[in-house]
C-alpha positions in Angstrom: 2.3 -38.0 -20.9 -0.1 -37.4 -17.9 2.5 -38.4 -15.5 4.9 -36.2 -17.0 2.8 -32.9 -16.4 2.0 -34.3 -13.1 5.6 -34.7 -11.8 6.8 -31.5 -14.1 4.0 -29.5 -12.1 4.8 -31.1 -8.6 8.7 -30.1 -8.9 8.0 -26.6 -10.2 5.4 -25.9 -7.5 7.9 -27.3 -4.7 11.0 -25.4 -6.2 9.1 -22.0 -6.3 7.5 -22.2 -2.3 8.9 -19.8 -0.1 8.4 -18.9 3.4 6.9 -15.9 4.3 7.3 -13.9 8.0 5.8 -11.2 9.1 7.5 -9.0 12.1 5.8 -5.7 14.0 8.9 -3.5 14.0 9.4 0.2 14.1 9.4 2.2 10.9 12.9 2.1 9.3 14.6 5.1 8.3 13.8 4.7 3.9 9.9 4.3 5.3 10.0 6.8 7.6 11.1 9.4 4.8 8.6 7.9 1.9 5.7 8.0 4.1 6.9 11.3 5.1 7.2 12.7 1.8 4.1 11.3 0.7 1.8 13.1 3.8 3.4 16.2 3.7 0.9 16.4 -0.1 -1.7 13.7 1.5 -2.3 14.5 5.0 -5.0 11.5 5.0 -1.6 9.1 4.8 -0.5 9.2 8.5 3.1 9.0 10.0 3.2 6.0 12.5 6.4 4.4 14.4 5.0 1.0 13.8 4.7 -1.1 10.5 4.2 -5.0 10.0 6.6 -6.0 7.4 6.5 -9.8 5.4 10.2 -11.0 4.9 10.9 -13.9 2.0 14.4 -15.2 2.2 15.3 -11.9 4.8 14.2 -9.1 2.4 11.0 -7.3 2.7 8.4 -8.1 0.3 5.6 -6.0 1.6 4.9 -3.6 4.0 1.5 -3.1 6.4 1.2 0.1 8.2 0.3 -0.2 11.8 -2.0 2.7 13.9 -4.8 3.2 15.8 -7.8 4.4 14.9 -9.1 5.8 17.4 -9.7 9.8 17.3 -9.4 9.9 13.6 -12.1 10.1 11.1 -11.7 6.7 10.1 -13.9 3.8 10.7 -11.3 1.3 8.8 -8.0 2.1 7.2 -5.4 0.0 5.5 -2.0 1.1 4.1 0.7 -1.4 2.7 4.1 0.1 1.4 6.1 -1.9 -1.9 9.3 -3.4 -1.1 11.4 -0.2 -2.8 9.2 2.1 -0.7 8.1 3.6 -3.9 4.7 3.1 -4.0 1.9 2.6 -1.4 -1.7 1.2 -1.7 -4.3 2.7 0.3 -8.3 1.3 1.7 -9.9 3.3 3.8 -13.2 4.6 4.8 -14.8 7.8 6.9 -17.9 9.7 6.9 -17.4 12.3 4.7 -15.8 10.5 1.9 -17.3 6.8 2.4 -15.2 4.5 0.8 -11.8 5.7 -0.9 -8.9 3.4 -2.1 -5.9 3.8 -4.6 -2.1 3.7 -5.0 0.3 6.6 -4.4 3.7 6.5 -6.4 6.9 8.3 -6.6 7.9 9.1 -10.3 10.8 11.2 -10.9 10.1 13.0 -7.8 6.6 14.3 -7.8 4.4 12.2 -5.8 1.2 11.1 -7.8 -1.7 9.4 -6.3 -4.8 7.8 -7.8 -8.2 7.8 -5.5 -11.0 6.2 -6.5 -14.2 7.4 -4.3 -16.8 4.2 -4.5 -20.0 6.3 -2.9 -19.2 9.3 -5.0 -19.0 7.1 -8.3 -15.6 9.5 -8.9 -12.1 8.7 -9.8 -9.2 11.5 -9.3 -5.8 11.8 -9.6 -3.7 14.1 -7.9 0.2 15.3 -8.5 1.8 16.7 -5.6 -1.2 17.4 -4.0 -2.9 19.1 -6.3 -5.8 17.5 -8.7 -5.1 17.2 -12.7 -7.9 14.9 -13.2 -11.4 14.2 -12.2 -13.8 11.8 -14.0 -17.8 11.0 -12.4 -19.6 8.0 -13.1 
C-alpha cells in the first residue's frame, strides 16, 4: 500500500510540472489599456512601456511591472498584473504612507481597489477612486 501512494504521488507530481518563462517585453495593447484605466482613479499605479511577463505552455500566467524608481516617492514598489488583465496586486512603500499593499479589480466596470496601510493600522477600500470604506485598528 506504501508503494502504491509512493508511485501514485510520483506520476501525479511528474504529470502536473510545467515550465515556466519569464520575458522583459513591452506592455501589450489589453495591459496598456487596464493599467491605463486603473491610474486614471489611482494615480499611485504608474503607466510603464515595460513589463516582465511568466509564460506556461505560451500563455501568460502572471505579469510583473517593470519601472524605475528613481524620482518617485517610492523607496520599493511591486506591481504584478492577472493573466485576464483583470486584477492587479500591488506592494509598495514611501514616506508619507509607509507600507501600503492590496489588489485592484475590475467588476462590471468600476474599478475597485483594497489598500491595506501597515503603519497606519488602516484598511480602505476605494471604488472608482473614491473611498466607501475605512476601518482603523
Amino acid at each position: 500500500m506504501k508503494r502504491f501512494a509512493l508511485l501514485l504521488l510520483l506520476v501525479t507530481t511528474v504529470s502536473f510540472s510545467q515550465t515556466v518563462t519569464s520575458k522583459i517585453e513591452p506592455v501589450s495593447i489589453e495591459q496598456y489599456e487596464f493599467i491605463k484605466k486603473v491610474n486614471q482613479f489611482y494615480p499611485d499605479i504608474p503607466l510603464t512601456k515595460q513589463i516582465t511577463n511568466f509564460y506556461s505552455d505560451d500563455k501568460i500566467i502572471d505579469s510583473k511591472q517593470e519601472f524605475d524608481l528613481r524620482g518617485t516617492p517610492f523607496s520599493a514598489y511591486s506591481l504584478a498584473v492577472g493573466p485576464y488583465n483583470t486584477t492587479m496586486k500591488y506592494d509598495y512603500t514611501t514616506k508619507t504612507d509607509g507600507r501600503t499593499h492590496g489588489g485592484i479589480s475590475i467588476f462590471k466596470g468600476d474599478v475597485i481597489k483594497t489598500v491595506y496601510y501597515e503603519d497606519k493600522n488602516q484598511y480602505e477600500v476605494f471604488i472608482n477612486g473614491k473611498s466607501v470604506y475605512l476601518k482603523k485598528y
